[in-house]
C-alpha positions in Angstrom: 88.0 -29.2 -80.0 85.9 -26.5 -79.0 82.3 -25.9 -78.4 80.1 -22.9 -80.4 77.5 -21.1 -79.3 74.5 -22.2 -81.3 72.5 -19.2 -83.0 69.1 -19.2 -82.4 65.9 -17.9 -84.3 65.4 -15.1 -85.1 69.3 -14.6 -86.2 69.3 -14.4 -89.9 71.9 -16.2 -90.6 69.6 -19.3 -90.2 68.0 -18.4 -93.4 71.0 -18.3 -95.8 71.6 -21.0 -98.1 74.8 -22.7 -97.5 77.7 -23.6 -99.8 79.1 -26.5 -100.7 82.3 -27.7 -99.0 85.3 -28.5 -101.8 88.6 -28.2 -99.4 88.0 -31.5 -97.3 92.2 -31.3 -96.8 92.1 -28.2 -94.8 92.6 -28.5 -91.4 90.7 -25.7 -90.3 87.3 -27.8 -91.8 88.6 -31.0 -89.9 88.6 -28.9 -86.8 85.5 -27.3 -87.7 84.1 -30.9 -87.5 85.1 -31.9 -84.6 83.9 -29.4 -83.0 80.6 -29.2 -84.4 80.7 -33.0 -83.2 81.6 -31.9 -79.8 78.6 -29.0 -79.9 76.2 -31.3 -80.9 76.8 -33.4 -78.2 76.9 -30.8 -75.8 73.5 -30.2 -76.4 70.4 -31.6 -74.5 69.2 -33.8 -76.3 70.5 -33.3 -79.6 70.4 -35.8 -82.2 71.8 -33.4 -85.0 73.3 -30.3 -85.9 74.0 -28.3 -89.3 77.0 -25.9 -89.4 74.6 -22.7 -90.1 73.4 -23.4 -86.5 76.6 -22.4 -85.3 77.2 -19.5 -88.3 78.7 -21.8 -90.5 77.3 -22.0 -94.3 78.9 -24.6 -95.4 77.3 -28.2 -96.5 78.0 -30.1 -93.6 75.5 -31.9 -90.8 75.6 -34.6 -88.1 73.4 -36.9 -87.2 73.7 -39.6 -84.3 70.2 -41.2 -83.4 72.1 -43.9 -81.0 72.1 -41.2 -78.2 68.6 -41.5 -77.4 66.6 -43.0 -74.9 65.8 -45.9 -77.1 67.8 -45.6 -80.2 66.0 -47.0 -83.2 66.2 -50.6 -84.2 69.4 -50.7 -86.9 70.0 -47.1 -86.7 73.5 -45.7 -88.2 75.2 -44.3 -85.7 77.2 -40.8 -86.2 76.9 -39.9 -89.6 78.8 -36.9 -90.5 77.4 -35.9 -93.9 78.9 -33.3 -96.3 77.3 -32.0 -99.1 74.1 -34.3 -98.8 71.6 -35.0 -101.2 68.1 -36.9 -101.4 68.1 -39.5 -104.2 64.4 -41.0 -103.8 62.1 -40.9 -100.3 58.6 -42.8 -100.0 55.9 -42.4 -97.1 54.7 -39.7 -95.2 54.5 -39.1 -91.2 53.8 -36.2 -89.4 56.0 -36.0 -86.0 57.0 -33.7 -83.3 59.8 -32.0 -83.9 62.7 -29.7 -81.7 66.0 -27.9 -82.8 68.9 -26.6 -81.0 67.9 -23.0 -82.5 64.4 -23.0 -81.4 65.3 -24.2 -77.6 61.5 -22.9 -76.4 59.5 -25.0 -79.3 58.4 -27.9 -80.5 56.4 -28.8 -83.6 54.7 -31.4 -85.7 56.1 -31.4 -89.2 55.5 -33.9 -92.0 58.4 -35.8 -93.6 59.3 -38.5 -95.5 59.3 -41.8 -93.7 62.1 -43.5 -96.2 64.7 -41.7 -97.3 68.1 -42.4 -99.9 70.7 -40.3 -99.9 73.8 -39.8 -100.9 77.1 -37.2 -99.3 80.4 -37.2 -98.7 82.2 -38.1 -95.3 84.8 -35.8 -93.9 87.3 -36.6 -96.2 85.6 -36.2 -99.6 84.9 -39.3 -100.1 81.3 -40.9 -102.0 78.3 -42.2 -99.2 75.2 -43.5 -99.7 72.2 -44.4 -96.8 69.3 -45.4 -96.8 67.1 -44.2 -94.1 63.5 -45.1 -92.5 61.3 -43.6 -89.2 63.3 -41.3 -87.2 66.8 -41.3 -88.6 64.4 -39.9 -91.8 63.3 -37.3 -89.9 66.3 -36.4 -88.7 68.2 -36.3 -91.8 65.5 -34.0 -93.5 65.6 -32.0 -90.1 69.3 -31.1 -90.5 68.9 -30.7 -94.2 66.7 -28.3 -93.8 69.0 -26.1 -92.5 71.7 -26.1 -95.1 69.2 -24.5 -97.1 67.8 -22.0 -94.5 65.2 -23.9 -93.4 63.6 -24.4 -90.1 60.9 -26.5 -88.8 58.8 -24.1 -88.2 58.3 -23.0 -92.3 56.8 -26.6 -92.3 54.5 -26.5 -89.9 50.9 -27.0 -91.3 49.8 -24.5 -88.7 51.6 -22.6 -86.1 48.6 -22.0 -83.9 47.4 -26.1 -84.0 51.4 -27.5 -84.8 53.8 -25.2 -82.6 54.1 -25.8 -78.8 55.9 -24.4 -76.1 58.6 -26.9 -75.0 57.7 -28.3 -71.5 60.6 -27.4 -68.9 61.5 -30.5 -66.9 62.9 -29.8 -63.1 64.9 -32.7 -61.8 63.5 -34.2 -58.7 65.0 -33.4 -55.2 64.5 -36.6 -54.2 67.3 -39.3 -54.0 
């Protein structure tokens, strides 16, 4: 396994539409997983991660909202989630947003607050979820990018929605 460098904006590359994955047997897409896997987690903070973020258009994201502070109540785990797509969503929420490709920005966006879906897993075969709150937001988040999407085309406005990301020293006590 290996970790990529993550692209950041402005690269263009963020803003191509990806293409669906169809080899799930090759073993250059199960490493490709795994590694994406072990870039997400890598990352500070990171919750998710789409394959364009690391030059990658294929259909392919993961999610894992149990490696936050306080991981929502029933949330999925690591959901590794190829070729998703959103059967129904209900609700709206607006909520602050980061990505791994906009590391000096945060943002409120509005999303769905329920969210079905269906995908494949790694190996081809059918998923379905059913998401609510945060793992919603993620979901769409990382969605998003498979179709050259960022958070900051849904911002409502980026002078009252887009801040700069706070920069948090650790303390030289202890």
């Amino acid at each position: 396994m290996a970790i990529r460098d993550i692209l950041t904006y402005p690269d263009e590359r963020l803003r191509q539409p990806c293409k669906p994955v169809t080899d799930f047997a090759d073993p250059g897409f199960q490493t490709f997983v795994d590694d994406l896997v072990e870039t997400m987690a890598s990352g500070p903070g990171a919750v998710g991660i789409a394959a364009p973020q690391v030059g990658k258009m294929v259909q392919l994201l993961i999610m894992d909202c149990s490696v936050t502070r306080r991981p929502p109540k029933g949330h999925h785990g690591q959901v590794i989630c190829v070729n998703p797509e959103i059967l129904s969503w209900d609700g709206m929420e607006t909520g602050r947003e980061g990505c791994l490709s906009l590391p000096d920005y945060t943002g409120n966006v509005m999303r769905a607050l329920d969210l079905s879906i269906q995908f494949q897993d790694r190996h081809g075969e059918e998923r379905a979820l059913s998401l609510t709150g945060f793992e919603a937001r993620v979901m769409q988040h990382e969605m998003d990018h498979l179709e050259g999407r960022l958070f900051i085309d849904r911002l409502v406005s980026r002078k009252a929605d887009l801040f700069k990301r706070k920069v948090y020293q650790k303390s030289r006590r202890g």
